[in-house]
N, CA, C and O atoms as CSV, one atom per row, in Angstrom:
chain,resi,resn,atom,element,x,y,z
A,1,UNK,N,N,100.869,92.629,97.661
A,1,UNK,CA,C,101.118,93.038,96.300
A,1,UNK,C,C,102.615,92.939,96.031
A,1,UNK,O,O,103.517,93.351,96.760
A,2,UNK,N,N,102.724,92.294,94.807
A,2,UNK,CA,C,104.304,92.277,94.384
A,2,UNK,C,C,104.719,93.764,94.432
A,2,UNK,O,O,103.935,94.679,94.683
A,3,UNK,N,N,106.294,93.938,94.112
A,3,UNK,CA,C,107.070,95.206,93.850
A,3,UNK,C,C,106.761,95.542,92.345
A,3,UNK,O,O,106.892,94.706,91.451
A,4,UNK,N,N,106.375,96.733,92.154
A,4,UNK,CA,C,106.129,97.562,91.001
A,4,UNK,C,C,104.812,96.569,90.371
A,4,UNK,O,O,104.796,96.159,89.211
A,5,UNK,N,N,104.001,96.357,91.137
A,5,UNK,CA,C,102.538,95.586,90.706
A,5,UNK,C,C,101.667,96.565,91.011
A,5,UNK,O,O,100.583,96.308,91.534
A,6,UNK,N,N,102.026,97.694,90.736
A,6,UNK,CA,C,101.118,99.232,91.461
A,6,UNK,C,C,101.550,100.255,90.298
A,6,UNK,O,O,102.530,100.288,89.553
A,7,UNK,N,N,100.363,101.116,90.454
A,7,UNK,CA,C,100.700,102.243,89.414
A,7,UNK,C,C,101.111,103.500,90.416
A,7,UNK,O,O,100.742,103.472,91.590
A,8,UNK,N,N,101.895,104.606,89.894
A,8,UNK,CA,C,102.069,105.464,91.043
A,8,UNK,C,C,102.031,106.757,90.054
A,8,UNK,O,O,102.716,106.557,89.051
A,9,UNK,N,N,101.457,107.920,90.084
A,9,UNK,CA,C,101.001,108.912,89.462
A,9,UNK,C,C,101.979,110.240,90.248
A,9,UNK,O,O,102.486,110.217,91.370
A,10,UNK,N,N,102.019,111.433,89.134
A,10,UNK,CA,C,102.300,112.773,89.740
A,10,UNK,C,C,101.125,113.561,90.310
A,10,UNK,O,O,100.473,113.710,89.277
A,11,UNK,N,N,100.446,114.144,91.238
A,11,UNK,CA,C,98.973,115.103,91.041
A,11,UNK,C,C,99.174,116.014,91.990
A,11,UNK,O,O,100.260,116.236,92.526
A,12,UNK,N,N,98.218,116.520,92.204
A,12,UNK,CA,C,98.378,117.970,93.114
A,12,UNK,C,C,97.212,117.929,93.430
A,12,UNK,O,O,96.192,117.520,92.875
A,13,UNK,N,N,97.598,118.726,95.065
A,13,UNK,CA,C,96.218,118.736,95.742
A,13,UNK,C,C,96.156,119.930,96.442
A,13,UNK,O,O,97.094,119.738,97.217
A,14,UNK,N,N,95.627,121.272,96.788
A,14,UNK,CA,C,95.331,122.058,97.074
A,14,UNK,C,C,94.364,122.532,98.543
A,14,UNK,O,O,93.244,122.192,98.925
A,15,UNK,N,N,95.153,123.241,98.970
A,15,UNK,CA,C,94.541,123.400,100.393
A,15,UNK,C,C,94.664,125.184,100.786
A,15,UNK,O,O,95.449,126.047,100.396
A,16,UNK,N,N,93.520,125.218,101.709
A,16,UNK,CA,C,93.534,127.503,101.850
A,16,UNK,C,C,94.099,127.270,103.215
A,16,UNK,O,O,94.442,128.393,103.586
A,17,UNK,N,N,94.415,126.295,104.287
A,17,UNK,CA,C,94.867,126.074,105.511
A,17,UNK,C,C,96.449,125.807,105.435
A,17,UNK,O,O,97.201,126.454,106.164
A,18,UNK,N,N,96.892,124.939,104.631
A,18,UNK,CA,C,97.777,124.507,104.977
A,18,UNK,C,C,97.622,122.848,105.771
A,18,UNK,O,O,98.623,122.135,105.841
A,19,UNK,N,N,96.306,122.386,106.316
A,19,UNK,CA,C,96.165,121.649,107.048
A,19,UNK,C,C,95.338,120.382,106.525
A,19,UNK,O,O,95.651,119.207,106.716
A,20,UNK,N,N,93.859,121.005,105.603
A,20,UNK,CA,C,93.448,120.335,105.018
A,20,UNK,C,C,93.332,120.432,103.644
A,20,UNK,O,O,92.715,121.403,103.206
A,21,UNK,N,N,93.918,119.417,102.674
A,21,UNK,CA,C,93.762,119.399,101.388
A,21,UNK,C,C,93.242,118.495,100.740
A,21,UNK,O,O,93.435,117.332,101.093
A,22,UNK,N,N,92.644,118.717,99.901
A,22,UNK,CA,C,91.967,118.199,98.738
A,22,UNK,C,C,92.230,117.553,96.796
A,22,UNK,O,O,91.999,118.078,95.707
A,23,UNK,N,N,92.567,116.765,97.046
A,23,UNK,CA,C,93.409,115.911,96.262
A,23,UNK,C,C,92.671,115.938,94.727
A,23,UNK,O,O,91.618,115.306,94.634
A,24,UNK,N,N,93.227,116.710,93.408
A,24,UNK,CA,C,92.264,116.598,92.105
A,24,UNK,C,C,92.540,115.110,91.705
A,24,UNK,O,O,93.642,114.573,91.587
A,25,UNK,N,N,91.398,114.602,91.536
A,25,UNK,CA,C,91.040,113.227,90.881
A,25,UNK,C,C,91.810,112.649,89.507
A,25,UNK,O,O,91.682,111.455,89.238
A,26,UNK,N,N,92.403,113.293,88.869
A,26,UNK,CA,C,93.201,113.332,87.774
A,26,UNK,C,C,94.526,113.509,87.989
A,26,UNK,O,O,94.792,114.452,88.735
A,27,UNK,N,N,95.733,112.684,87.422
A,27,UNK,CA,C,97.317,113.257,87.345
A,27,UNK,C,C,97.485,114.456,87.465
A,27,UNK,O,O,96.615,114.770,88.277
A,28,UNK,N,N,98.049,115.385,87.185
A,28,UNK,CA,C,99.076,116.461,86.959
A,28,UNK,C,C,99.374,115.943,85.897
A,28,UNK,O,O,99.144,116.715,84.966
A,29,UNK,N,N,99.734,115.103,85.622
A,29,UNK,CA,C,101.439,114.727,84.345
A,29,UNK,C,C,101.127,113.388,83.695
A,29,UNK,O,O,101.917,112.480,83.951
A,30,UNK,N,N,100.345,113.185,83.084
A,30,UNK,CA,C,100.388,111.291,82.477
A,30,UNK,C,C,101.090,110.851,82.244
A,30,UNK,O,O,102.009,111.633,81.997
A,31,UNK,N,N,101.439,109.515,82.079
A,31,UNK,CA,C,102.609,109.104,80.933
A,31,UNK,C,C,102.020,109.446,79.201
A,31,UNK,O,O,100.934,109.369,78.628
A,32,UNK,N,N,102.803,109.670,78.986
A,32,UNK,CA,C,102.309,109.129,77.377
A,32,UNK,C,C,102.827,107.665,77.464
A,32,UNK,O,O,103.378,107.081,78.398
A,33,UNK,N,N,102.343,107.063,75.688
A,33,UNK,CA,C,102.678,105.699,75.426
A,33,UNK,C,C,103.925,104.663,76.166
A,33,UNK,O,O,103.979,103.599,76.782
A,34,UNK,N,N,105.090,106.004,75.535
A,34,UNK,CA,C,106.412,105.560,75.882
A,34,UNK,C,C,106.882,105.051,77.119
A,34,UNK,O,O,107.676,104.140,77.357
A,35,UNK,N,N,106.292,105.752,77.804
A,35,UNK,CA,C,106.520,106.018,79.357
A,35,UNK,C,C,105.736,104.813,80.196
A,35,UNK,O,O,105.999,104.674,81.390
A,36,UNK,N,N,104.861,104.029,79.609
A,36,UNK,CA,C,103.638,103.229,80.101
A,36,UNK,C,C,104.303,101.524,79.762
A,36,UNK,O,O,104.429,101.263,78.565
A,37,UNK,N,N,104.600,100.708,80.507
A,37,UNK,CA,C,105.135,99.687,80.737
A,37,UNK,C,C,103.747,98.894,79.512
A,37,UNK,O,O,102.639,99.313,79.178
A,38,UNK,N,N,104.148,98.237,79.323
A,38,UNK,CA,C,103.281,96.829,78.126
A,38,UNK,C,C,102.013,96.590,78.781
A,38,UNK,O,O,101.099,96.100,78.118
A,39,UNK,N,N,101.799,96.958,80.350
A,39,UNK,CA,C,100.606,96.270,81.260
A,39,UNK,C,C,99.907,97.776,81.160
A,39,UNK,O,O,98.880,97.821,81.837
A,40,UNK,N,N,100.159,98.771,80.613
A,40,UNK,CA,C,99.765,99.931,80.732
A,40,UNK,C,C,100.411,100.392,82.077
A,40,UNK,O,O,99.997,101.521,82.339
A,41,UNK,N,N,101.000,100.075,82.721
A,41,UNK,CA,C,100.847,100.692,84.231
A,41,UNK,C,C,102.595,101.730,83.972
A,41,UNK,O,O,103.350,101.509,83.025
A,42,UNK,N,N,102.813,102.610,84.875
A,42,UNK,CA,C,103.386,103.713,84.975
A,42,UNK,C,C,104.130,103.876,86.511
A,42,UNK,O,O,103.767,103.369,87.573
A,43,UNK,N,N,105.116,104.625,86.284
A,43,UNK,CA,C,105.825,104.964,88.298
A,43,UNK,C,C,105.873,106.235,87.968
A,43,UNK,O,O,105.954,106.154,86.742
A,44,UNK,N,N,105.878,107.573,88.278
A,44,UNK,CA,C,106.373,108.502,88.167
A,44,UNK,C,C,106.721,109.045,89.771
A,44,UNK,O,O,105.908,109.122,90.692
A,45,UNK,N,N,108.037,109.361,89.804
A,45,UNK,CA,C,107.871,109.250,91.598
A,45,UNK,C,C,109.308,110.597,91.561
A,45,UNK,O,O,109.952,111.100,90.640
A,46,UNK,N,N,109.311,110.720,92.623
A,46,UNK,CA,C,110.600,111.663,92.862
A,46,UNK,C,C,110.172,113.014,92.315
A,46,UNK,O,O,110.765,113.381,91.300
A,47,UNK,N,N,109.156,113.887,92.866
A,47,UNK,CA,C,109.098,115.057,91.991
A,47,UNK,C,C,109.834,116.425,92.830
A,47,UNK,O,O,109.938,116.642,94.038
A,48,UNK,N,N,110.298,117.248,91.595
A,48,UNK,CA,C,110.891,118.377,93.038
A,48,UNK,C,C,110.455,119.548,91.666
A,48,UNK,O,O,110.432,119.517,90.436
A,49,UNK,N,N,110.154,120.524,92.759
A,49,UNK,CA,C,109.593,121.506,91.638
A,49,UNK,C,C,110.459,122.683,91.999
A,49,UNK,O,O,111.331,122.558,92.859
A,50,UNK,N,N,110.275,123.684,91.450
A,50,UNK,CA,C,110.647,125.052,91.960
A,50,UNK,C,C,110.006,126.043,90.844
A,50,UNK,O,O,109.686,125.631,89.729
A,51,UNK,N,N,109.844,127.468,91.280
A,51,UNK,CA,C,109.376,128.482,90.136
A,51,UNK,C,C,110.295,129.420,90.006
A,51,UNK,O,O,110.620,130.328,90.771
A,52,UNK,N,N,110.828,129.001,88.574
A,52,UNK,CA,C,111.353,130.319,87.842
A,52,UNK,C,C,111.048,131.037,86.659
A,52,UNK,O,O,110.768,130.651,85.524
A,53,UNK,N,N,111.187,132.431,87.281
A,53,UNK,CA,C,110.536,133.351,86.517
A,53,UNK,C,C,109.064,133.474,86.544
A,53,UNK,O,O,108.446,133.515,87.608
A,54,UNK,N,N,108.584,133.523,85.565
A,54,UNK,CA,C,106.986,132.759,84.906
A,54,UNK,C,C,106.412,131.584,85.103
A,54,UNK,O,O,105.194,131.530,84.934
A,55,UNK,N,N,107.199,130.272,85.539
A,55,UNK,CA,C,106.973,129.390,85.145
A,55,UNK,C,C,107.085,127.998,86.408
A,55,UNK,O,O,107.600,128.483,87.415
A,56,UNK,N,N,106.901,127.128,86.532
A,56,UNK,CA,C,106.905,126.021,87.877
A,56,UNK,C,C,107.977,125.302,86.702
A,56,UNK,O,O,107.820,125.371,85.483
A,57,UNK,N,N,108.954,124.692,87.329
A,57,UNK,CA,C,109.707,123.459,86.635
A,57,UNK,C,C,109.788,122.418,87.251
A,57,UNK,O,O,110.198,122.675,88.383
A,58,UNK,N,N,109.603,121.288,87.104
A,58,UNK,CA,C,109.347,119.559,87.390
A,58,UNK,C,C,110.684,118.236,87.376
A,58,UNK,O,O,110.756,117.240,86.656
A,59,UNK,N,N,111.455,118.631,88.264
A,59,UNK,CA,C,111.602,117.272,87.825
A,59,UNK,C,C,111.368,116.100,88.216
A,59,UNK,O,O,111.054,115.954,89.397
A,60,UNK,N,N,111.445,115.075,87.444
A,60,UNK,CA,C,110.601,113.681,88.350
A,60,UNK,C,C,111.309,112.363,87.787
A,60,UNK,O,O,111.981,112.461,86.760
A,61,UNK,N,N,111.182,111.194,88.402
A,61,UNK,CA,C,111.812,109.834,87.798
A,61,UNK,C,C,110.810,108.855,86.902
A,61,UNK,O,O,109.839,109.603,87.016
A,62,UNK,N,N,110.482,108.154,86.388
A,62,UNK,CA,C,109.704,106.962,86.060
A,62,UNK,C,C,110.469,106.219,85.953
A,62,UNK,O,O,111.675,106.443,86.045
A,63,UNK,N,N,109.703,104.635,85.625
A,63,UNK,CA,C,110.164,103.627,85.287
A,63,UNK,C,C,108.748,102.706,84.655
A,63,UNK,O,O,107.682,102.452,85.216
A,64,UNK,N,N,109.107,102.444,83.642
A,64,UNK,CA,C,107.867,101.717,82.892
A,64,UNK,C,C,108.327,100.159,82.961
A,64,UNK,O,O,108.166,99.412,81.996
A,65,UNK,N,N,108.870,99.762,84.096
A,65,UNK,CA,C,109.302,97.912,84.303
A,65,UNK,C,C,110.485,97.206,83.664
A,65,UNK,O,O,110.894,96.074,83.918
A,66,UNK,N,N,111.247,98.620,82.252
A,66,UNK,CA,C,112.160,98.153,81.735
A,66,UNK,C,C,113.215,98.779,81.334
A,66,UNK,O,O,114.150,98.296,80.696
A,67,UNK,N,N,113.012,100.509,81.913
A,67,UNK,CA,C,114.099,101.136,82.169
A,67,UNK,C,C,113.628,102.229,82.996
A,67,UNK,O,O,112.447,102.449,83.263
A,68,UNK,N,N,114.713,102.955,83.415
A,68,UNK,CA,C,114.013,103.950,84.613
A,68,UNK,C,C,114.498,105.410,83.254
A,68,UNK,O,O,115.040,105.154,82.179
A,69,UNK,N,N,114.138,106.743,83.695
A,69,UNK,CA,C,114.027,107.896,82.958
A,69,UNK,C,C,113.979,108.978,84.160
A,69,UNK,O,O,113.541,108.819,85.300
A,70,UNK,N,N,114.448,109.903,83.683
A,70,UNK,CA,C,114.327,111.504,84.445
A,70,UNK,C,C,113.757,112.326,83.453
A,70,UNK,O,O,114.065,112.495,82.273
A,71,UNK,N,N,112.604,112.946,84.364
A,71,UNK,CA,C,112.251,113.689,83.378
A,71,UNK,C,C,111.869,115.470,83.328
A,71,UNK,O,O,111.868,115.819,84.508
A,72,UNK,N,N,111.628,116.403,82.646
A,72,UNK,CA,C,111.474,117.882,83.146
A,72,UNK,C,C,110.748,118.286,82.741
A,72,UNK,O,O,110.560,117.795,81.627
A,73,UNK,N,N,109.711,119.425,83.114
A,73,UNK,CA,C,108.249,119.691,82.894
A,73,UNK,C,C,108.288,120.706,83.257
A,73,UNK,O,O,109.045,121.007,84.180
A,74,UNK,N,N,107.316,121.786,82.534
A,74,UNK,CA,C,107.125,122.989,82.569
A,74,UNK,C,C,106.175,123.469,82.746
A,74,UNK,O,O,105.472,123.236,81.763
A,75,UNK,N,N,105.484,124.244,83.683
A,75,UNK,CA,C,103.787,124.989,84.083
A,75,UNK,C,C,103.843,126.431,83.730
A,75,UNK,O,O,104.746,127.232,83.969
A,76,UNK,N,N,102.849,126.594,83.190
A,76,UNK,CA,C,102.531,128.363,84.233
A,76,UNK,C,C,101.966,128.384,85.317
A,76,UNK,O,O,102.163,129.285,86.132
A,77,UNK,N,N,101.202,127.443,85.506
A,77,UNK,CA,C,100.279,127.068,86.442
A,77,UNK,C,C,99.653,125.828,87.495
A,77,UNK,O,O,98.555,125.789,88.049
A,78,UNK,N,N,100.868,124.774,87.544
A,78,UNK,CA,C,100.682,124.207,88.280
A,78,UNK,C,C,99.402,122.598,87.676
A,78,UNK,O,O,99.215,121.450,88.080
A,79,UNK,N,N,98.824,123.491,86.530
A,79,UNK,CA,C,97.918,122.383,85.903
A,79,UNK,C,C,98.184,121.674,84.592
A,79,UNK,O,O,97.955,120.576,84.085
A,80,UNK,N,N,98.821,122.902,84.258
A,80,UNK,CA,C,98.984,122.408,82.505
A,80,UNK,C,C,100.386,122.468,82.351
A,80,UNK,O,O,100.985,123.539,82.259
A,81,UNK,N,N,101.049,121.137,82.313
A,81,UNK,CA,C,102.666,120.706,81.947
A,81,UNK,C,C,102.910,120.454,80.511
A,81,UNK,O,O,102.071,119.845,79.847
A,82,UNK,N,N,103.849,120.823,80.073
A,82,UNK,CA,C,104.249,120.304,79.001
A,82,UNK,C,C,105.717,119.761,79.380
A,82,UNK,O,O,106.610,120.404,79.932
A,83,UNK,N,N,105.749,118.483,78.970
A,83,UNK,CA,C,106.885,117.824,79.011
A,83,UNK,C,C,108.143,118.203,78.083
A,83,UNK,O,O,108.122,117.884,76.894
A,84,UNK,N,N,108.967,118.719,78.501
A,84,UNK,CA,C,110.686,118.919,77.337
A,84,UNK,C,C,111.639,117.970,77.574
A,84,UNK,O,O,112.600,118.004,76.807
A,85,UNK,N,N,111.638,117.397,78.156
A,85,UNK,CA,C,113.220,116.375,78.581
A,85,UNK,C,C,112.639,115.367,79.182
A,85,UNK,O,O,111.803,115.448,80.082
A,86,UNK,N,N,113.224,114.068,78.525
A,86,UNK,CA,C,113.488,113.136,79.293
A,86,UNK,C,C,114.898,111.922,79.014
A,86,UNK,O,O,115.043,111.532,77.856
A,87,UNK,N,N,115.305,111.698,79.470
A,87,UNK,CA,C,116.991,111.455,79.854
A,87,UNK,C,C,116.718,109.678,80.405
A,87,UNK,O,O,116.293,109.320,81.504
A,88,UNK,N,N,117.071,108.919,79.388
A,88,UNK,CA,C,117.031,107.717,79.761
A,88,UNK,C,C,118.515,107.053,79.524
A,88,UNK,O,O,119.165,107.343,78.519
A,89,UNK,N,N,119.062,106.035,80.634
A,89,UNK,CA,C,120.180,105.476,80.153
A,89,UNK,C,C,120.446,105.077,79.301
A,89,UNK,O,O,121.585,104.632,79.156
């Protein structure tokens, strides 16, 4: 497979061991439109989270094939993000 001829997603997968986990079938985080290269396809890669306060915060990289972006995301819960920032050159 060529370079960036792959889609690469954010998701979460959940485990009661620590050892074995179980991967939800769905993103975490989609792209919207913007974010989705002309072929539809998407990178979202680099995620680092931490919880403050109330809340999980996200940040992560994309690149839709024609510019790259940083971006920041907000949970209560680990399932439901809402996107606030994204920072493109």
């Amino acid at each position: 497979m060529e370079i960036g001829g792959h889609t690469s997603r954010l998701g979460l997968a959940e485990s009661e061991d620590g050892i074995h986990f179980a991967r939800r079938p769905e993103p975490s985080l989609p792209a919207d439109d913007s974010e989705k290269a002309a072929n539809g396809r998407e990178a979202s890669r680099t995620p680092a989270s931490l919880k403050r306060r109330r809340n999980y915060v996200l940040t992560y990289t994309q690149w839709n094939r024609q510019t790259y972006s940083v971006g920041i995301a907000t949970s209560p819960d680990l399932l439901h993000w809402t996107k606030s920032v994204r920072i493109s050159p």
